[in-house]
N, C-alpha and C positions, 0 to 999 in steps of 0.2 A: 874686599873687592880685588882681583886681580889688576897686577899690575902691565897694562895696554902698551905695546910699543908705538904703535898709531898715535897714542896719547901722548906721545912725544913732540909732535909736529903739531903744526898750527892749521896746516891746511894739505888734505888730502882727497883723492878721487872715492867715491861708491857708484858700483857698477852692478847692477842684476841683470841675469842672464839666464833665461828660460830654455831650458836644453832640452826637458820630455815630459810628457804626462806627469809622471811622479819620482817621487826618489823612496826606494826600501828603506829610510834609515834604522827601522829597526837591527838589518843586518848591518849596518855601519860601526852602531855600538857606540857609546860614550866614551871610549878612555881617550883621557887629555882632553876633551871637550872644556872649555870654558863656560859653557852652558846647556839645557838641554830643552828648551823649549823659550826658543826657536834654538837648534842645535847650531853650536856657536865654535867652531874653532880655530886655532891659530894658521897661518900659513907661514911660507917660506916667508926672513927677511922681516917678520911678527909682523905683517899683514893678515888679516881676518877673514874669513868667512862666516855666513849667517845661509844654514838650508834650511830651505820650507821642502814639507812633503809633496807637494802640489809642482816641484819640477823645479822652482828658483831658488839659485844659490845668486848669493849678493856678496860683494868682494868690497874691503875697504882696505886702501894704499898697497893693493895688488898688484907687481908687475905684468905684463901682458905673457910674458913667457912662463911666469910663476902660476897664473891663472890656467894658463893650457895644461901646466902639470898638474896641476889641483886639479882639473876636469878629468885629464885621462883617467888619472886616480880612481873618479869620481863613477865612472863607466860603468861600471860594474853594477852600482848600484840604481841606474837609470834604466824606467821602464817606459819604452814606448819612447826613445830619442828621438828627437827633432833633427831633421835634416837643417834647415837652416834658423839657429836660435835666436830669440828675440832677445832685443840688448837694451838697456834704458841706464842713463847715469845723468849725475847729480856730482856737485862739489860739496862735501862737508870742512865748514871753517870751525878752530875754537878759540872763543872769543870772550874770553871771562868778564869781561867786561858789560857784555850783551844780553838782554835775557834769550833764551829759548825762543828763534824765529826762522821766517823761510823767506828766503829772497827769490827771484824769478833764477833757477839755476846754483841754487848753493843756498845750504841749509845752515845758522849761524846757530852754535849751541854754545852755553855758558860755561859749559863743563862737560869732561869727555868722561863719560861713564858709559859701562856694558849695555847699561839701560837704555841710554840713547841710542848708540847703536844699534840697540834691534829694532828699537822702535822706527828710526830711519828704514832700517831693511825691512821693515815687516811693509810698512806702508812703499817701498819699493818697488819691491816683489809682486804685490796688489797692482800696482799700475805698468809693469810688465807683462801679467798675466791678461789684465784687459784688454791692453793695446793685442794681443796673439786675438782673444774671441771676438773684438773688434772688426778685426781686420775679415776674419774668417765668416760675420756674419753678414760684414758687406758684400761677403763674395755671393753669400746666399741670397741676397737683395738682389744681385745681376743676375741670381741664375734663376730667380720668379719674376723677375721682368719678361721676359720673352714668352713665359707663358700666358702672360694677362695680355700681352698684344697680340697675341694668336688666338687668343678669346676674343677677343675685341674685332679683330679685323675678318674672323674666319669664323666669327659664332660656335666654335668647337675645342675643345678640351684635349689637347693633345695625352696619347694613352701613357706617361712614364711615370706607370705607377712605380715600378722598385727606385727609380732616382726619387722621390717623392719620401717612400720610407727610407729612403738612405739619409734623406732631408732632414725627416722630424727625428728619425734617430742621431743625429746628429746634434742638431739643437737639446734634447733629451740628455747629452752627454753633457755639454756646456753648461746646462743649465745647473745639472746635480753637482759638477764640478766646481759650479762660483759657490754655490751655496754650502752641499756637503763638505767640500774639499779644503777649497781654499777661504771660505767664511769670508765673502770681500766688505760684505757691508757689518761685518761684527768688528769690536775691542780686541783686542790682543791682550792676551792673557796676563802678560807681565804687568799690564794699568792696574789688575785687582792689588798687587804687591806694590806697587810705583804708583798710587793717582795724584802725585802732584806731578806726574809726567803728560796728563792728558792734555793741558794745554798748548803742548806741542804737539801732539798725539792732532787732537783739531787741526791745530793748523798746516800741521802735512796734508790731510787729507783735504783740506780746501786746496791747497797749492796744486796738488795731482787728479782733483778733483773725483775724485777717488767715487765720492756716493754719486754724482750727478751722473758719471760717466755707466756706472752700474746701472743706474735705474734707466737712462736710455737703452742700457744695452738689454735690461730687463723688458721693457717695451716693444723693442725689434724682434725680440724674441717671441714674444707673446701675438706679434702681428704674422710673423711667420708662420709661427704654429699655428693660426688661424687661417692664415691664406692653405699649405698646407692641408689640413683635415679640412675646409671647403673644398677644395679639386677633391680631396679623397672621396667627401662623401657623394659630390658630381658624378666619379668615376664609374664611383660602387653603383649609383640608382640608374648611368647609363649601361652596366654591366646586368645590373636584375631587368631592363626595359630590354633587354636584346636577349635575355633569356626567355623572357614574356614572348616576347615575338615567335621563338625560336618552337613555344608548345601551342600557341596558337596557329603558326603552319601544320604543325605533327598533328594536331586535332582536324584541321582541313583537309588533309591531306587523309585521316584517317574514316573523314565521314565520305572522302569521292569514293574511296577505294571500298569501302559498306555499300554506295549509289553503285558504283558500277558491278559489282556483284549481287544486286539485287534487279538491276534492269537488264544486265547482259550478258550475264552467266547463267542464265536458267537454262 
């Protein structure tokens, strides 16, 4: 096991910070990595990083100016940056004494292994990436409100349909993202290799509440996309009912124009 400089102190910050969509790290590469799944490596000062593909890098006893340089660094290989990055932190204590727990605010580990460490970050990163689709999916909550009270008050179905597909494709993105992507409701990989780690592994993930928050967020989602494809498919049958209309004048209009050359044209 390498030898941690972090591992030297008793108690230090962990910070995840969600900066874009994704990270290439294929193009990043291994060398000097301390690990490579979750890719794990040193910073200035033997401070740590742990990046996920999914756009979160988690920093442990990072200075704040060390971290900006590790980000600049890091530019190059982010796709789809985020204007303003979501940030979540937590105190890691070690405390040999203690078994493997979580306090409201600081996570108390027996021993400071690589293993811990990702596992801290892994479930980090998870609870930074929620709180971004979280946020982004209350926004879509405000912006289907105003449509159901203009049904309500007005009996009519306002026409936006392209903000509509811009809606479900949106959700569409989120959704493949928790799933595909980021795996929020799966194991991390390093448990197959580590499963006397799971016990801690649980109890992060009740402390950030990691599945509850998913499955609400799996819920909103599923209530959108329904609210969503209802207006659509409203749109759609008031769209073929105004075409309806539109060859029932063309047939009227084609049976006067038969009457009047039949009674007035002769």
């Amino acid at each position: 096991m390498p030898d941690l400089a972090i591992c030297r102190k008793s108690l230090f910050k962990a910070r995840a910070v969600l900066v874009g969509e994704r990270f290439d790290l294929r193009a990043w590469g291994s060398v000097d990595a301390l690990a490579t799944i979750p890719l794990t490596v040193e910073v200035k000062d033997g401070g740590l990083a742990v990046l996920f593909r999914y756009g979160v890098a988690v920093f442990f006893d990072v200075a704040p100016l060390d971290e900006l340089g590790f980000l600049d660094k890091l530019r190059p290989y982010i796709v789809n940056a985020y204007e303003h990055p979501e940030i979540e932190e937590i105190e890691v204590e070690i405390r040999p004494e203690a078994r493997d727990t979580v306090k409201p605010g600081t996570v108390l580990l027996e021993a400071c292994t690589l293993e811990r460490i990702q596992l801290v970050a892994d479930i980090l990163s998870k609870s930074v990436l929620l709180a971004l689709y979280e946020a982004r999916v209350s926004g879509d909550f405000d912006r289907v409100e105003p449509l159901a009270v203009e049904m309500e008050q007005k009996g009519r179905i306002p026409g936006q349909q392209r903000a509509l597909l811009k809606n479900i494709g949106a959700m569409l993105l989120i959704e493949q993202r928790m799933v595909g992507r980021a795996e929020i409701s799966e194991k991390p990989e390093l448990l197959w290799d580590h499963p006397g780690l799971e016990g801690l592994f649980v109890r992060l993930q009740d402390e950030f509440e990691i599945r509850e928050r998913h499955q609400a967020l799996e819920r909103k989602l599923n209530l959108l996309a329904h609210t969503a494809h209802s207006l659509m498919e409203l749109l759609s049958s008031r769209h073929s009912l105004r075409v309806e209309w539109y060859i029932v004048i063309l047939i009227v209009f084609e049976i006067l124009l038969s009457l009047y050359e039949m009674f007035f044209r002769r």
